[in-house]
N, C-alpha and C positions, 0 to 999 in steps of 0.2 A: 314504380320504377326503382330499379336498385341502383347502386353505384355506380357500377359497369356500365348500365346502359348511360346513364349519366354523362358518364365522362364519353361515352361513345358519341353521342346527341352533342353534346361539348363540343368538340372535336368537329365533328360535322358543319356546327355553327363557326365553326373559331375560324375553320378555312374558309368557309362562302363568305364570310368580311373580310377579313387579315388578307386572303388569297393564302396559296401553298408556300410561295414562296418564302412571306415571311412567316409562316407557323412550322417546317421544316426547319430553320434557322432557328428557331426556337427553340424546339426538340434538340437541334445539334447542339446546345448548349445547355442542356439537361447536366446536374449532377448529382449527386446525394445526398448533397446540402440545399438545391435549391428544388429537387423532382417534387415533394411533395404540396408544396405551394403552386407548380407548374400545374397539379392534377387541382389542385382544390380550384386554381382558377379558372379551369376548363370546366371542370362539374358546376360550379356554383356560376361563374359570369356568365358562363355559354352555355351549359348545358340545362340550367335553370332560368335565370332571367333572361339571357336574347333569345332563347328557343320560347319562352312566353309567346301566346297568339294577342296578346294585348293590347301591344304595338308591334306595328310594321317595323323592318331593318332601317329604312331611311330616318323612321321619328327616333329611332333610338340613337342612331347616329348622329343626329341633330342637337341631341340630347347631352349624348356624350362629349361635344366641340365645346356646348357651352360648362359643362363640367370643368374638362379639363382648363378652358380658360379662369374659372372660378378658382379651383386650386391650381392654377400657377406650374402644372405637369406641361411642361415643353415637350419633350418625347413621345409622350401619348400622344399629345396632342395635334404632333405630325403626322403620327401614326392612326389617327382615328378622322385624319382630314385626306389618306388614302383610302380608309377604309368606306368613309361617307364617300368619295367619290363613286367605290365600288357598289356601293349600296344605292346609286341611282342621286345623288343627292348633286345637285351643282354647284360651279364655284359660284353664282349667286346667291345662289342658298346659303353657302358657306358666309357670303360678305354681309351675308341679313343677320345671319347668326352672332360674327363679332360685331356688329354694329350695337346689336341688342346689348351684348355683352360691355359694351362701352358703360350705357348706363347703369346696370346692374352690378357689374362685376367690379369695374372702375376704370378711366380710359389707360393707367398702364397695362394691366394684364391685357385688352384689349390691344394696344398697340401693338406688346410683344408676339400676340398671336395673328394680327396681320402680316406681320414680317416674317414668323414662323410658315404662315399657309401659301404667302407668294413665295419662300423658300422649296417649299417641298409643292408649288405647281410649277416653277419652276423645274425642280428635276423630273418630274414625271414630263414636261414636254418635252425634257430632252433626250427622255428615252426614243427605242428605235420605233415602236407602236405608236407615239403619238402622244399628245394631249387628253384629256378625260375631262366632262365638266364644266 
């Protein structure tokens, strides 16, 4: 596989998690200082590791909650608790995950990312569609 298709397969993966919505929002904030890191993260996160047959979308999403609670990424980490919603994963799952994370990670990052996840299921019920999860 070349590049191209790489990033193509990228791409493909990047929206069946993220959704359009936010990987267009993305793109619209594409510049010349940041485009090249936009492609490498598409080729190499998504179009290499999450297109992996290894693991399924949901264990990798499961994966990535407790990631990003490990390093302390708030943003992702709201970000990657829509995307596990998208990827079939529940807010149970979700609450089994920080829980784990309590003793592993330690219970402040833990806390922060309770508060972080009832934050953003909080806005997704307030959308016009509904609740997820």
């Amino acid at each position: 596989m070349d590049e191209r298709e790489r990033l193509d397969r990228g791409m493909q993966v990047r929206r069946a998690v993220h959704g359009d919505e936010y990987v267009d929002k993305s793109i619209s904030r594409r510049t010349p200082f940041n485009g090249e890191f936009q492609d490498l993260l598409t080729r190499y996160a998504w179009g290499e590791i999450w297109a992996r047959p290894g693991l399924d979308r949901r264990t990798r999403s499961l994966l990535c909650l407790a990631m990003m609670v490990a390093l302390n990424r708030g943003d992702e980490f709201q970000l990657h608790v829509r995307s596990a919603l998208n990827n079939g994963v529940t807010r149970e799952e979700i609450k089994e995950v920080l829980l784990q994370t309590a003793v592993y990670c330690g219970i402040p990052a833990a806390n922060s990312a309770f508060h972080l996840a009832a934050q953003t299921f909080a806005e997704i019920d307030q959308q016009p569609e509904g609740g997820r999860g």
